[in-house]
N, C-alpha and C positions, 0 to 999 in steps of 0.2 A: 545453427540453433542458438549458439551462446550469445548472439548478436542481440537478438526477439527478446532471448529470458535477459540479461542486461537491458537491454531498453525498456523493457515492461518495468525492471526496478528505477527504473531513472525516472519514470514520470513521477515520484511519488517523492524525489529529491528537488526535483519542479516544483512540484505545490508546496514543499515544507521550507526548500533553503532556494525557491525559485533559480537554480541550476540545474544544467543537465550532465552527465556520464559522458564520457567517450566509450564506446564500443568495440566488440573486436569481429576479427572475421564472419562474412557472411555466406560462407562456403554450405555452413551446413544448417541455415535459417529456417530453408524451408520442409527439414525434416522432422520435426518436432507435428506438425501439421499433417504433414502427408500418413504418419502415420494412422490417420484417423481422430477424429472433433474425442472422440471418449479417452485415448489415450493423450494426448495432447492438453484435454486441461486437467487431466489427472496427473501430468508430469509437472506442468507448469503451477498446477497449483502445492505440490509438494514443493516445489524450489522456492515460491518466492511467497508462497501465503505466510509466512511468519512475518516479511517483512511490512502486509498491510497487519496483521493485529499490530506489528509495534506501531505504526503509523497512528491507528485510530487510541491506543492505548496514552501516545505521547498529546495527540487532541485533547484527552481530558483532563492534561495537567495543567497547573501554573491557575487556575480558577481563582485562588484564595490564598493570602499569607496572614489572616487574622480573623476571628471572630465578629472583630467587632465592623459592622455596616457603617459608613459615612452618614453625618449631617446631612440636613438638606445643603447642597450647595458643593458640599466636600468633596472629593476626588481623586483621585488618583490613576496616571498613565503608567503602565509594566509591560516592560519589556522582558519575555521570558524565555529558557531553552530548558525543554522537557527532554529531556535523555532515557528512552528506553533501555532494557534491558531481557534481550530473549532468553529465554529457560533453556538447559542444555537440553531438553529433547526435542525442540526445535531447530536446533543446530545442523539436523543432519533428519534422515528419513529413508525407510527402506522401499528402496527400488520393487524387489520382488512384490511387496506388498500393496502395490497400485494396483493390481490387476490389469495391466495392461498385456494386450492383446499382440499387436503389430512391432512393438518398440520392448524389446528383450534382452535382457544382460547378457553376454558374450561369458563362453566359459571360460573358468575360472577368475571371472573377476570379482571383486566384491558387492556385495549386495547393498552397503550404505551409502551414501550420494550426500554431500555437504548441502544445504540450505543454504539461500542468501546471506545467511548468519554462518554460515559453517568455515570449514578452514580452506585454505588458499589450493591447494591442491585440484585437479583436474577430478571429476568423478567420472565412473568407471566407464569402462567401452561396454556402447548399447550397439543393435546392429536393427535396423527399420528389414521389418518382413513383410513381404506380399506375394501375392497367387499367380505366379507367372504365366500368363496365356497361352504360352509357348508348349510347357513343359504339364502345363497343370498344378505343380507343386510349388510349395512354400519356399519363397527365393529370398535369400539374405539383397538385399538393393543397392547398401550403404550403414559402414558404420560412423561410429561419432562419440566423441565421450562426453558425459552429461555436465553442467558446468560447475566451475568450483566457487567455492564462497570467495566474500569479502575478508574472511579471515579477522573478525571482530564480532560480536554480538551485542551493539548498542547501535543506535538511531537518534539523531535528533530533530524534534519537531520546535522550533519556535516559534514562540504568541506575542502578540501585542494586544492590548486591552483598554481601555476606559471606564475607570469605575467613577460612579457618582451618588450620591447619596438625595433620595427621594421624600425622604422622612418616614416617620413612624416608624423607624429604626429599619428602613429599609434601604438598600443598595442594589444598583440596576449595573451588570457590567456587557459592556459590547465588546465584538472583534468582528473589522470588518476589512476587507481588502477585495479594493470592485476588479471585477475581472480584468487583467491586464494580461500583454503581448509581449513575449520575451523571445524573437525570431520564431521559430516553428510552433514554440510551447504557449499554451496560455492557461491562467489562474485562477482564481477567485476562493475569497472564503468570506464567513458569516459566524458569528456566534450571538450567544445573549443568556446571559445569568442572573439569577436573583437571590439575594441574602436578604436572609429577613429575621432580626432579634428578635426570637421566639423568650425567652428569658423573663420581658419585662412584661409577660404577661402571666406568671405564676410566682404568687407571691410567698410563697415559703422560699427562695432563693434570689426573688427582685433586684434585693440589697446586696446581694453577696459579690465579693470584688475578685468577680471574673465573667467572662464575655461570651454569651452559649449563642449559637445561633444556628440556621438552617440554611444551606442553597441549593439552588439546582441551576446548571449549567450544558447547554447544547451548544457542540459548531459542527459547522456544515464545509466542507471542501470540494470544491471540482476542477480539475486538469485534464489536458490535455496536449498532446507532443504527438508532430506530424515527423513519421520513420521516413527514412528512406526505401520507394518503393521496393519488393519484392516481385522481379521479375519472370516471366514465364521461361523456362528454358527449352527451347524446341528446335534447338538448332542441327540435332539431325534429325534424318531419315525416316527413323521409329520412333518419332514424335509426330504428334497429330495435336494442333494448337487450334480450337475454333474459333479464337478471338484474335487474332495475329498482332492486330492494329490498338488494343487494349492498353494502357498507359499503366494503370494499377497507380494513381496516386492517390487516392483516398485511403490510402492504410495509416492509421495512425493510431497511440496507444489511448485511451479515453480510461479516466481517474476519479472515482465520487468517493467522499468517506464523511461519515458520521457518525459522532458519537456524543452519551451525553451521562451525567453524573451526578448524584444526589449524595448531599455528605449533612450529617451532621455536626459542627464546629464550635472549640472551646478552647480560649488564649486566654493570658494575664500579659497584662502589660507592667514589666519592673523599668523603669528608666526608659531606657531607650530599648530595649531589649524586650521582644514578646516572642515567649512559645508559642505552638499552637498546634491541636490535635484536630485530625478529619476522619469520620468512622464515615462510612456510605458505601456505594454502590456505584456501578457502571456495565455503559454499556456503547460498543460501540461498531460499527460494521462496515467495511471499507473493501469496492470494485474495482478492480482492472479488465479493463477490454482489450482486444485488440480488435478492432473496428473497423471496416472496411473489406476490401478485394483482394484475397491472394488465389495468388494461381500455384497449384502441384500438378507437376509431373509424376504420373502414377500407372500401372499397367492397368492398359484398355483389355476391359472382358471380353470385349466383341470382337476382339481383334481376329482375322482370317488368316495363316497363312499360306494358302493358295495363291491371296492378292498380296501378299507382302512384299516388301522392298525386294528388286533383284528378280521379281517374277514378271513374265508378259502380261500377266492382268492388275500388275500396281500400279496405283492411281491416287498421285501427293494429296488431290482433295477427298478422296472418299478417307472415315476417320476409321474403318476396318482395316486398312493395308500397313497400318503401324501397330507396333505390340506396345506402345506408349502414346498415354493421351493427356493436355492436360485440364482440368479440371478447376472450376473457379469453386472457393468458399468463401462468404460473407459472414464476417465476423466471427469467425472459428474457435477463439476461444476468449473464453469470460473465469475469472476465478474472484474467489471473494474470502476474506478472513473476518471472524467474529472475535471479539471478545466479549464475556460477560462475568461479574461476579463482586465478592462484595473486595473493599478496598481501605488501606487506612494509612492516614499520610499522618509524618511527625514531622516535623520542621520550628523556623525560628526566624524572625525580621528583627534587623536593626533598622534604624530612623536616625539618622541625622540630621537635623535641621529638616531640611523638605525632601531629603533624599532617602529612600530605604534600598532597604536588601535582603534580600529574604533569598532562603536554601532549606528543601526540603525533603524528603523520601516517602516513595510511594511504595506500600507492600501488596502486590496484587499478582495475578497470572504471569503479566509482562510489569517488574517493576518499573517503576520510571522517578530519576532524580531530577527536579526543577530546581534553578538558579535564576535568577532574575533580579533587576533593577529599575526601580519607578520615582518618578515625581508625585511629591502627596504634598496635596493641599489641603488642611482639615475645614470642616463646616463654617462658612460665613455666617450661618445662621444657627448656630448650636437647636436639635430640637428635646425636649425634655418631655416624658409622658407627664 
């Protein structure tokens, strides 16, 4: 299982830092699954749904280090790294309180389980249950312990941008990265922002020497990273495989996230030095898939033993004479993280010469610090209402 929940986090270190994770053992992959589609994204989503809110949380930073919108002509490239920050209740999640069904804490273990945020440690021994045809009763199958965190609670997403200035104290910013091929994994993102000096249109403050402005900012992400298949295991007896000849390479982990933010903004420029305040709002909503054909080996209900293995009337093709069958699912599990709510960033850009830098802090659900460095080229054409 810790192979799935690891690589389910990797695809999302593909679209941010276009790299992927090395994985560990695939021994126990496909129990997470087999315990049933309801517990499976109820467990999978407790493990790694914090790590998509940080995801789409870090998408909405790095938009803005100033008030004030470019001249027509003016511009500026940033280069940036949004650093999340998960809240300690995110860190960790109780087992018990999933309601799951089939996949059930072992006694005396503990009931809290690290998040992809949580600490390094192995979480607790679960044990997969199901209805043995055999006996009729509830049969422990296999157990397994849930997986342990990264042992940190921050994330980094970085941006790249093009800002340009349209006039009328207006600035348009892009981010765009076409779909590209990184071996199994592939990419793409999209954004587009717009500031607009709202200021110079209310004259009791027109003159006043500082820089009010408005924006609003959308980016769009999608990935995806081809696993290594997850094979049917039928290799004995009381297995019953319908598909034998089945490949299962279409499984692979599929990644969308979007979000987007509305701030209202206000710097002064001293020298080279501008602060600059962001009050607004966000919002942003990011999927993981796992997409494709897996196969679990599961106890067969139909199963007969009068025809079973070892009797005069067992028969390898009929699928009654084995007490295990396996079973294909298509796309098994989907989890998904929100964030929403309002946000306020403080920060500060130096300019030198054509070069800036700006570092700034975000207070919100998932905070997130941006850092970043751009080329600024001011208005060829200064425009003046």
């Amino acid at each position: 299982m810790k192979k799935h929940l690891l690589k389910a986090t990797a695809i999302l270190f593909v679209a941010s830092v276009l790299s992927t994770q090395n994985a560990t053992a695939q021994s126990g992959s496909g129990s997470i699954i087999q315990g049933g589609l309801t517990d499976a994204n109820a467990l999978m989503g407790a493990y790694a749904g914090p790590l998509l809110k940080s995801f789409g949380a870090g998408l909405n930073g790095g938009w803005f280090n100033t008030a004030k919108p470019h001249g027509i002509g003016g511009f500026d490239f940033t280069v940036a790294s949004n650093i999340t920050f998960a809240p300690t209740a995110d860190q960790s999640f109780d087992v018990a309180g999933l309601g799951m069904k089939n996949i059930r804490l072992q006694p005396g273990e503990k009931a809290t389980s690290p998040t992809v945020f949580g600490d390094g440690n192995p979480g607790p021994l679960v044990g997969l249950y199901g209805k043995s045809p055999i006996t009729g009763q509830d049969t422990l199958q296999s157990k397994f312990n849930l997986p342990q965190g990264a042992g940190v609670n921050i994330f980094a997403v970085p941006t790249a941008q093009l800002n340009v200035g349209v006039g009328y104290g207006t600035e348009v910013a892009i981010r765009f990265v076409p779909d590209l091929s990184f071996g199994s994994a592939n990419v793409g993102m999209w954004g587009v922002a717009v500031k607009h000096d709202f200021k110079q249109w209310i004259p009791a403050i027109k003159e006043m020497p500082f820089d009010l402005s408005a924006m609003f900012g959308y980016t769009s992400v999608s990935a995806s990273f081809k696993t290594d298949p997850l094979k049917a295991d039928a290799s004995s007896n009381t297995v019953y495989d319908p598909n034998p000849g089945k490949t299962y390479n279409n499984q692979k982990m599929e990644f969308a996230s979007s979000g987007w933010t509305a701030n209202v903004l206000i710097s002064k420029k001293l020298l080279f030095f501008t602060p600059y305040l962001g009050l607004g709002y966000q919002y942003a909503s990011t999927t993981l898939k796992m997409a494709g054909d897996y196969p679990i080996t599961d106890f067969n209900p139909n199963y007969n033993p009068a025809i079973g293995y070892g009797t005069p009337g067992y028969d390898a093709n009929n699928p009654n004479s084995h007490p295990k069958i396996v079973s294909t699912f298509h796309d098994p599990v989907t989890i998904s993280g929100v964030i929403s709510g309002a946000r306020a960033t403080l920060g500060f850009r130096l300019k030198l010469a054509v070069l800036t830098i700006h570092a700034d802090y975000t207070f919100a659900e998932y905070s997130v610090a941006s850092v970043g460095v751009g080329l600024n080229i001011q208005s060829i054409k200064p425009f003046k209402l």
